[in-house]
N, C-alpha and C positions, 0 to 999 in steps of 0.2 A: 504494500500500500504506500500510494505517495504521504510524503512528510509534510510537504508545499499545502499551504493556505491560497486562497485567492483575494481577489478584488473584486465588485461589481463589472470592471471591465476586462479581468483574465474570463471571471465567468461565463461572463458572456460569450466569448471568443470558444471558451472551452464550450460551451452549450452549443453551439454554431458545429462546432466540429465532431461533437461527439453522439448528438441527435440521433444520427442513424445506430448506432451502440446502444442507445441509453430503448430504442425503439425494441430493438430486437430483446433487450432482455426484460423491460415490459411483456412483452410477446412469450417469450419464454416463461417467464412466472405466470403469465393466466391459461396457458398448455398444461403448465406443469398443475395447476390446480385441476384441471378439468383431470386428468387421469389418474391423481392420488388418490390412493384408497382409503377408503372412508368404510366402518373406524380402522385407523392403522392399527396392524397387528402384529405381532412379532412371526418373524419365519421366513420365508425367499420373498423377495420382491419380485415384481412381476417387470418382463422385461423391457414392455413400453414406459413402466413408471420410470424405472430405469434409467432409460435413453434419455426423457425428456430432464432426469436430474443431473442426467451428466452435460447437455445442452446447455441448459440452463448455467449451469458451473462456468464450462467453457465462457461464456460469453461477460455472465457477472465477475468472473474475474478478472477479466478484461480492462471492464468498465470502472472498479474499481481500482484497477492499478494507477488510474490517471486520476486518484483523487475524489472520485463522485460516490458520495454517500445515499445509501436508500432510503427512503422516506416511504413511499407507499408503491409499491412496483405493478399492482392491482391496478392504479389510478394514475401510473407513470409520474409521482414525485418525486423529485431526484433534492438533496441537498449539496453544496460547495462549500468546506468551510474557507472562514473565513476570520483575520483580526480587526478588531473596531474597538478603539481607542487600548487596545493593551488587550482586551475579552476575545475570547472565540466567541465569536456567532456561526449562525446556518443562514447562506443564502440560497431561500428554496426557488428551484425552479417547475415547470412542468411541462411534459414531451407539449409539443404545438406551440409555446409561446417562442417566440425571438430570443428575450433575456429572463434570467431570474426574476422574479416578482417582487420580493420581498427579502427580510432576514428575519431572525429569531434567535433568543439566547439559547444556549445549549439546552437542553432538555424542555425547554417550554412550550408548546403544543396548541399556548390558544389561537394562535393565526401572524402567520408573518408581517412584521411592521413595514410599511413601505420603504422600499430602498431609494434611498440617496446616495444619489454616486459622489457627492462631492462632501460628503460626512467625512468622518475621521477615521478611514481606512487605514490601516496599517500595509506597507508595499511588503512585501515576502522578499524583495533584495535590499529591502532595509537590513533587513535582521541579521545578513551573514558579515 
């Protein structure tokens, strides 16, 4: 997993480029639910379950090596983190929008605060 933070405007660029990625493993998690079995039970797994969790792997892994955190993969929200004034935040985004929407503090959940790109972002080539 990357170590790199972003900015409104790395994100963005990274959203732009990683779209098709961030798509395909959306895609992958609701495959992958349609053929889990329900209740899971202990004992062989059946071979399409299988297949669709090794798919799935393959491609989240991917997506995660460049940094993209999952938020809800059912509903394609992806997060970027992020520093803002010294704090980690989440800048969430979601598959179809252009840029990130918003941000949010680390674990907070009730709905992303509008992003401003010209807030107190911290640059990730500050820091070395």
């Amino acid at each position: 997993m990357s170590n790199n933070w972003f900015t409104p405007h790395t994100a963005r660029l990274a959203a732009q480029r990683l779209e098709p990625l961030a798509s395909r493993v959306s895609r992958e998690f609701r495959r992958l639910q349609v053929v889990a079995p329900m209740p899971v039970t202990e004992g062989p797994v059946e071979p399409a379950y299988f297949a669709a969790v090794c798919r799935f792997h393959r491609v989240a892994r991917r997506l995660s090596h460049e940094g993209v955190l999952f938020r809800d993969l059912a509903k394609g929200w992806f997060e970027f983190p992020a520093r803002r004034a010294g704090r980690t935040v989440l800048l969430a985004w979601r598959l179809g929008e252009p840029v990130p929407a918003g941000w949010s503090e680390r674990g907070q959940r009730d709905g992303p605060l509008r992003l401003d790109e010209s807030g107190p972002w911290d640059d990730p080539a500050d820091a070395s």
